[in-house]
Wavefront OBJ file of the C-alpha trace (Angstrom):
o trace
v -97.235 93.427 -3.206
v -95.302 90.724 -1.846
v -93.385 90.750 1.791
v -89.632 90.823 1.891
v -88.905 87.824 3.652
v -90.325 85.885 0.759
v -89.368 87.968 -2.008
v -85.425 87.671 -1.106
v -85.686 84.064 -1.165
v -84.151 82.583 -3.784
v -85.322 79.392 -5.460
v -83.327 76.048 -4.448
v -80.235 75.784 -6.593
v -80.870 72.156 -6.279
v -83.974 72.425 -7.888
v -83.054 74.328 -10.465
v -80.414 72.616 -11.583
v -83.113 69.853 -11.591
v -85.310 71.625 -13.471
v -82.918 72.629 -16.333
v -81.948 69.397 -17.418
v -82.765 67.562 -20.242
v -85.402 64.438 -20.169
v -81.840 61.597 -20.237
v -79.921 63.472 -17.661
v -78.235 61.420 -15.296
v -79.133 62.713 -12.127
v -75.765 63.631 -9.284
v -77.913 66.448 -8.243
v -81.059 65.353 -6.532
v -80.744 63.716 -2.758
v -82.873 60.776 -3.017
v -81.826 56.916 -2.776
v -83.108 55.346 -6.023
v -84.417 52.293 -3.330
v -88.223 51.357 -3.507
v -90.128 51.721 -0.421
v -89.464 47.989 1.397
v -92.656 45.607 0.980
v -93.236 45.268 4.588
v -93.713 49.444 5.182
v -96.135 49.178 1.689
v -98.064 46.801 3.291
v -98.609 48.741 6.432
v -99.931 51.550 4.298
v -102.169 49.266 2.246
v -103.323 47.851 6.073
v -104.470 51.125 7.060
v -106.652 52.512 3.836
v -107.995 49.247 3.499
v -108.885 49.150 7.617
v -110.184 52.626 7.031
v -107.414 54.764 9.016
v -107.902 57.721 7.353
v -109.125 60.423 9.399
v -107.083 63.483 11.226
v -104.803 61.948 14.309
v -103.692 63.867 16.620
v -102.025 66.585 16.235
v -98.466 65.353 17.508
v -99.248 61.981 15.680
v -100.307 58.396 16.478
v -98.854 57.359 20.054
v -97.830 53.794 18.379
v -95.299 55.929 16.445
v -94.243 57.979 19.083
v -93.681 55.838 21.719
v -91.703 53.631 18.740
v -89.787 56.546 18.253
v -88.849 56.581 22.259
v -87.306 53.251 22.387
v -85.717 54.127 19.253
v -83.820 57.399 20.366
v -82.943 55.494 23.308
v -81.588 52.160 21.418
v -80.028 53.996 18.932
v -79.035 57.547 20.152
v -78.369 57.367 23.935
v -80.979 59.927 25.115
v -84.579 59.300 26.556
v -87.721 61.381 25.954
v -90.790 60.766 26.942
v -94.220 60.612 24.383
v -95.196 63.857 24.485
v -91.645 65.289 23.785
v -91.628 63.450 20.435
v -94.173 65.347 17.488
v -94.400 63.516 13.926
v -94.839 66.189 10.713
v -94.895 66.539 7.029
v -91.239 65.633 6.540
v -88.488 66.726 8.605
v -88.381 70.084 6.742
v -91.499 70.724 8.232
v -90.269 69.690 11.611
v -87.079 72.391 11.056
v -89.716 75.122 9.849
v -91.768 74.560 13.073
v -88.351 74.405 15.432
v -87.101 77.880 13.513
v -90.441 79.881 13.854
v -91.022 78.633 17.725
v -87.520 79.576 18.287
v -86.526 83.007 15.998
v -87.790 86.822 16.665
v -87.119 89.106 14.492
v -83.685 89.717 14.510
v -82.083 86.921 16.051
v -79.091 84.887 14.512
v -78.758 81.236 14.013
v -75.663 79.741 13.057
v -75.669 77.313 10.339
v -72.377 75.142 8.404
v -71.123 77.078 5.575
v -71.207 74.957 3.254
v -74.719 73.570 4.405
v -77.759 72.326 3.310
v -79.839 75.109 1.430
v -83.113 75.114 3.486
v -81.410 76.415 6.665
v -80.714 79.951 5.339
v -84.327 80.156 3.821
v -86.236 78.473 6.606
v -84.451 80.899 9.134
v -84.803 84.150 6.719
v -88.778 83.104 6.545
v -88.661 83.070 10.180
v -87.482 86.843 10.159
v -84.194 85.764 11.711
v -80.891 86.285 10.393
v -78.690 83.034 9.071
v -75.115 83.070 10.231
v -72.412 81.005 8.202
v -69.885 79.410 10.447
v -67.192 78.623 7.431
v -66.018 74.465 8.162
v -62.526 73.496 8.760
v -59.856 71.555 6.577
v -62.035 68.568 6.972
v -65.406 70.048 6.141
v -66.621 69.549 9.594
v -67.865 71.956 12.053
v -65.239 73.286 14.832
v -66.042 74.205 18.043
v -63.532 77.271 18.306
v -65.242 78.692 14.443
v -68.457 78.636 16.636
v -67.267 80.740 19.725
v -66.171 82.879 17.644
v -69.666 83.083 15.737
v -71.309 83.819 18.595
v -73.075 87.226 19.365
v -75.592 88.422 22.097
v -78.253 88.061 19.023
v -77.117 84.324 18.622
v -80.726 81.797 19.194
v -80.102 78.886 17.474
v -77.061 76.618 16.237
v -77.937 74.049 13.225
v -75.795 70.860 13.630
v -76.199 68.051 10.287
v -74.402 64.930 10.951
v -73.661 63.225 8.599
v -73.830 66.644 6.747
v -75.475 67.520 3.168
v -73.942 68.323 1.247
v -70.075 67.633 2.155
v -71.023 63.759 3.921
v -68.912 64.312 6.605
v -69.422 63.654 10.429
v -68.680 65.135 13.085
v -66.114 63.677 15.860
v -67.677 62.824 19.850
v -65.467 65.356 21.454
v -66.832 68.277 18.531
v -70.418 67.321 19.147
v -69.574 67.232 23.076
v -67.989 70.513 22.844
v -70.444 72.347 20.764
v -73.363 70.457 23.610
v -71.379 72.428 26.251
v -71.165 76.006 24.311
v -74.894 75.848 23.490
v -75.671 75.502 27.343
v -72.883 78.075 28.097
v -74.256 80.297 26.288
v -78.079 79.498 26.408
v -78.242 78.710 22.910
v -80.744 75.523 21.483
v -79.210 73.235 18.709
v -81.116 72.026 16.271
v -79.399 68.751 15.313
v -80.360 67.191 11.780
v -79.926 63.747 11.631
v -81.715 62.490 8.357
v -78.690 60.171 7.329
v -77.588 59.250 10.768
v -77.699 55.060 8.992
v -75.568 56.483 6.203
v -72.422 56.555 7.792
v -69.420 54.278 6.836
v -66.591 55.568 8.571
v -67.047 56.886 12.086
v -69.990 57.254 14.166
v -73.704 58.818 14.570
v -73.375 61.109 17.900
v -77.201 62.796 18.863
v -75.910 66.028 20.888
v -79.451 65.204 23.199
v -76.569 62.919 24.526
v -74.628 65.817 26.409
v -77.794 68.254 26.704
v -81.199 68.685 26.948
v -80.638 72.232 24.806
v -81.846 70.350 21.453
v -84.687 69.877 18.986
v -83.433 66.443 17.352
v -85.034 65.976 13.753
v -85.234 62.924 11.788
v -87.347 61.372 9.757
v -87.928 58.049 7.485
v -87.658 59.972 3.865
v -83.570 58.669 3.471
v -83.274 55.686 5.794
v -86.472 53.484 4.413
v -86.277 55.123 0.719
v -89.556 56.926 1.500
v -89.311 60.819 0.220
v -92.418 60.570 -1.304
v -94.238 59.411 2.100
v -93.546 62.967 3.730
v -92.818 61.786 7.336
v -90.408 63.661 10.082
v -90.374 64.028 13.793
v -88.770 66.386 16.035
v -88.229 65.297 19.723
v -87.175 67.477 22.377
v -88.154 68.934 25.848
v -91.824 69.002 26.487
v -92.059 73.296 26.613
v -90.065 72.699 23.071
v -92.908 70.861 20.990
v -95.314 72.569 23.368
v -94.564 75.831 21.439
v -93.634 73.895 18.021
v -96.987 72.329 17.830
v -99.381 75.562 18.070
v -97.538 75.956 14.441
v -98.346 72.664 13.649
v -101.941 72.472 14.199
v -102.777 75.525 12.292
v -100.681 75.016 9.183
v -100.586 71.063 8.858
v -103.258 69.833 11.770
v -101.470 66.414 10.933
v -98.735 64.412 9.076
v -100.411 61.928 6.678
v -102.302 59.376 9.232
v -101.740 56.141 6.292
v -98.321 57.322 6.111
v -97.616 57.215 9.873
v -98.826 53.652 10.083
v -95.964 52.949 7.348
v -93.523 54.915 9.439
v -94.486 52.626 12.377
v -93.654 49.461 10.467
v -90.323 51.102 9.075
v -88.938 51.977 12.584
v -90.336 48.285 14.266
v -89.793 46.422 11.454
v -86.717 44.664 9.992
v -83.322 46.782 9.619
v -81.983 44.665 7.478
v -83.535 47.043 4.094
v -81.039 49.703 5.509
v -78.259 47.487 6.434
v -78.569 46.872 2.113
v -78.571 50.365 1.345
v -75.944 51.693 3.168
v -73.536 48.751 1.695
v -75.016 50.015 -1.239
v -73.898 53.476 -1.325
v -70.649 52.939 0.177
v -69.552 50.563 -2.989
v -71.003 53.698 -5.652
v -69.320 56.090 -3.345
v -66.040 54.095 -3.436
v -66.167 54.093 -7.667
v -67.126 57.297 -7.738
v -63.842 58.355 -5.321
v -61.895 56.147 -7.584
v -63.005 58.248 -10.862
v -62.428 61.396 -9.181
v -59.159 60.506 -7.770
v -58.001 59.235 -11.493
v -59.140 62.456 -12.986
v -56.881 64.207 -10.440
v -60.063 65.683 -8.722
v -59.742 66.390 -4.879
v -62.173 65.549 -2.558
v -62.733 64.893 0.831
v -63.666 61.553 1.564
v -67.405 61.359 2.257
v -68.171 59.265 6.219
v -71.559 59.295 5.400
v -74.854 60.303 3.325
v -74.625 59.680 -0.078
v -73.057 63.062 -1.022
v -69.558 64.043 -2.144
v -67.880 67.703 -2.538
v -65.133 67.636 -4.423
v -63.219 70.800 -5.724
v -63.621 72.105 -8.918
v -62.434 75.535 -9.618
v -64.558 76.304 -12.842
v -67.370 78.147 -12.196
v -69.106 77.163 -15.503
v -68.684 73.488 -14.763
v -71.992 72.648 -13.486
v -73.331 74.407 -16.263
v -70.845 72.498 -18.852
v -71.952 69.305 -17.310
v -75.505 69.921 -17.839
v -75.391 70.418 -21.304
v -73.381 67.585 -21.461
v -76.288 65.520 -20.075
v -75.022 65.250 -16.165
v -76.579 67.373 -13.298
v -74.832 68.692 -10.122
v -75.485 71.303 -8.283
v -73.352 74.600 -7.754
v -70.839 74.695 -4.124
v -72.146 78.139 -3.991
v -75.991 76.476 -3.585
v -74.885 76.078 0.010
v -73.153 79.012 1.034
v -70.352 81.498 0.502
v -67.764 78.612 1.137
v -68.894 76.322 -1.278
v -67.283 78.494 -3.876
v -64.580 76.761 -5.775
v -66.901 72.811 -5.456
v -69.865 70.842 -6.418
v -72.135 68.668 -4.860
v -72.326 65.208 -6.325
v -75.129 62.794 -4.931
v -74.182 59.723 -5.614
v -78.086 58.035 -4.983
v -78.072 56.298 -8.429
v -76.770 53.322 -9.861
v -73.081 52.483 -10.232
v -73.350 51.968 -14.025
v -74.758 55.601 -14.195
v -72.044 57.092 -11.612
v -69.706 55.025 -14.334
v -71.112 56.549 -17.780
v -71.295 60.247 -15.925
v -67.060 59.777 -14.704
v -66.914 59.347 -18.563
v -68.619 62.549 -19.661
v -67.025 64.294 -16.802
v -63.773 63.355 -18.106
v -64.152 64.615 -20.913
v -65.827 67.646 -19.947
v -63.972 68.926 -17.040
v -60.116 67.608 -17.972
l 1 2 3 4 5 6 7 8 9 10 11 12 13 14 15 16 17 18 19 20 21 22 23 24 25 26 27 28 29 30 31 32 33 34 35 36 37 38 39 40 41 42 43 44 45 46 47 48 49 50 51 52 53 54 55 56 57 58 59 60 61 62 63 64 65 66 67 68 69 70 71 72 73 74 75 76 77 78 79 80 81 82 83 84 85 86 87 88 89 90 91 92 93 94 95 96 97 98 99 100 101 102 103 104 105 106 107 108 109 110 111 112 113 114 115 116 117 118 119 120 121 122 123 124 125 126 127 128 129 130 131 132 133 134 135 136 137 138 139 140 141 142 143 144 145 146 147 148 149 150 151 152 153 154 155 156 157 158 159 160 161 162 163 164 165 166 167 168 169 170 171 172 173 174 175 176 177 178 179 180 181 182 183 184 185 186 187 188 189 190 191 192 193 194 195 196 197 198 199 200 201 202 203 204 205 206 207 208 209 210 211 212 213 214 215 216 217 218 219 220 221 222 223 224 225 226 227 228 229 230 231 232 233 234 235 236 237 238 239 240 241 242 243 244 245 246 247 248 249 250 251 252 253 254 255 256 257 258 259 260 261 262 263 264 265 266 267 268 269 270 271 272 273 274 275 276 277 278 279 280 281 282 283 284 285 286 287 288 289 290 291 292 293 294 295 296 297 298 299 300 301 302 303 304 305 306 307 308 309 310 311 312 313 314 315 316 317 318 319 320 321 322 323 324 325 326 327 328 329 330 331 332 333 334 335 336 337 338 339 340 341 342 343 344 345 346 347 348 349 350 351 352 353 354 355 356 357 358 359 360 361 362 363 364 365 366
């Protein structure tokens, strides 16, 4: 009854580790700062219901928020693009979804981080193409050489995600410049994901649209202004890119929310200084929750960016153990082959419950 492409898809193992817990859980499993939406992007929102902005806008969004957007990539990431290269959608997973299906034929490989986040297998599989693991090297970043090797005649797409979910690490200058170059050598188009490029505390946000033109960058406003709920992404990239992107767009979506959009505006022209306190935030729960690890003997990479960690844990059952014991993570093997052997801990919750859970995983896991 139902086609193939759907049927072998597998339901997120985020979500149902999500799913399964109890009502008291504390949650190291969902990706989602525990932030409120800052006044000054609520108030934007209540500005346009109450001045009745609520019809269809355009299909690639309001021009306010794309031409914000412009002088944004080119404050903040180095590359220009013009209005009518940038499209704003339902979240940035719709903006990957749109980028995958104007991109993928039947057949066609796209590389993806193995470890990596879990929509880029599924998104490419429901695009009929085939998702390629490139496994990451000893410091859970993406290598240049693991990529050459990757590559086949059937190769489309490579998926970059810096700072990455769910290791939060980030890549070097010289690895983004490198894998810029073997996408053009080999007429390949990145698709660079870039939701936590604010979350980074060691290091540096690179955009490959720096080195090439070769590259559908995706954002969006969900992590930065605390606003998953508001269900706002963009994708910008060459004009014959969105071109083909946005004849998806206007039959499945027509629109991303046109109240939301007017909060997006005020979140990318307004103050920073809501992010500047959330990423000194994170970096003070990350460094307790390194701290607990590291006293339980745990190894883990240390996290750049995001607000994820990876550490090792050899015991399969362990996510299940915690779980019961009232603490949700999700499974390595959630994103990928190579995540065999960790778990993903999101550290977007409050220090005091990052404290209680080192507790119970103490006790649990040593």
């Amino acid at each position: 009854m139902f086609c193939e492409r759907v049927k072998n898809i597998d339901i997120s193992g985020i979500r149902k580790m999500f799913e399964g817990a109890g009502p008291n859980a504390i949650n190291l499993g969902l990706g989602q700062p525990d932030f409120d939406t800052p006044e000054h992007i609520k108030k934007a929102a209540i500005d346009a219901i109450n001045n009745g902005f609520t019809a269809y806008t355009v299909n690639l969004g309001i021009p306010e928020l794309r031409e914000a957007l412009c002088r944004k990539f080119e404050r903040e990431n180095h590359f220009t693009v013009m209005p009518d290269e940038v499209m704003i959608t339902s979240g940035a997973s719709e903006a990957l979804h749109l980028a995958l299906v104007a991109l993928i034929d039947r057949g066609d490989d796209v590389l993806i981080p193995d470890p990596g986040f879990v929509s880029y297998s599924a998104l490419t599989r429901m695009a009929g193409g085939r998702a390629v693991g490139v496994p990451l090297g000893e410091g859970l970043t993406v290598r240049p050489e693991e990529v050459n090797e990757s590559i086949t005649p059937r190769t489309k797409v490579l998926i970059i995600n810096s700072p990455s979910n769910p290791t939060g690490t980030v890549q070097r200058e010289h690895e983004i410049k490198a894998l810029a170059e073997i996408a053009e050598d080999n007429g390949i188009t990145i698709i660079s994901d870039e939701v936590y490029e604010h979350f980074i505390y060691e290091g540096e946000h690179i955009s490959p649209a720096q080195f090439t033109d070769n590259v559908i960058t995706i954002n969006g406003v969900s992590k930065t202004y605390a606003m998953t709920g508001w269900r706002i992404g963009y994708a910008a990239a060459r004009k014959e890119y969105i071109e083909q992107m946005l004849k998806v767009h206007q039959y499945i979506q027509a629109c991303a929310n046109s109240i939301a959009q007017k909060a997006a505006q005020a979140a990318i022209e307004g103050p920073q200084d809501c992010v500047s306190e959330m990423r000194a935030s994170f970096r003070a729960r990350r460094d307790v929750l390194l701290e607990g690890l590291c006293a339980m003997g745990i190894k883990c990479i240390r996290p750049e960016g995001a607000f994820y960690a990876f550490p090792e844990i050899e015991d399969e059952d362990a996510p299940q153990r915690l779980i019961e014991n009232g603490i949700i993570v999700v499974p390595g093997t959630a994103f990928g082959e190579n995540g065999k052997g960790h778990i993903r801990i999101s550290y977007s919750t409050s220090i005091e419950n990052i404290r209680r859970a080192l507790g119970i995983m103490e006790k649990v896991l040593c």
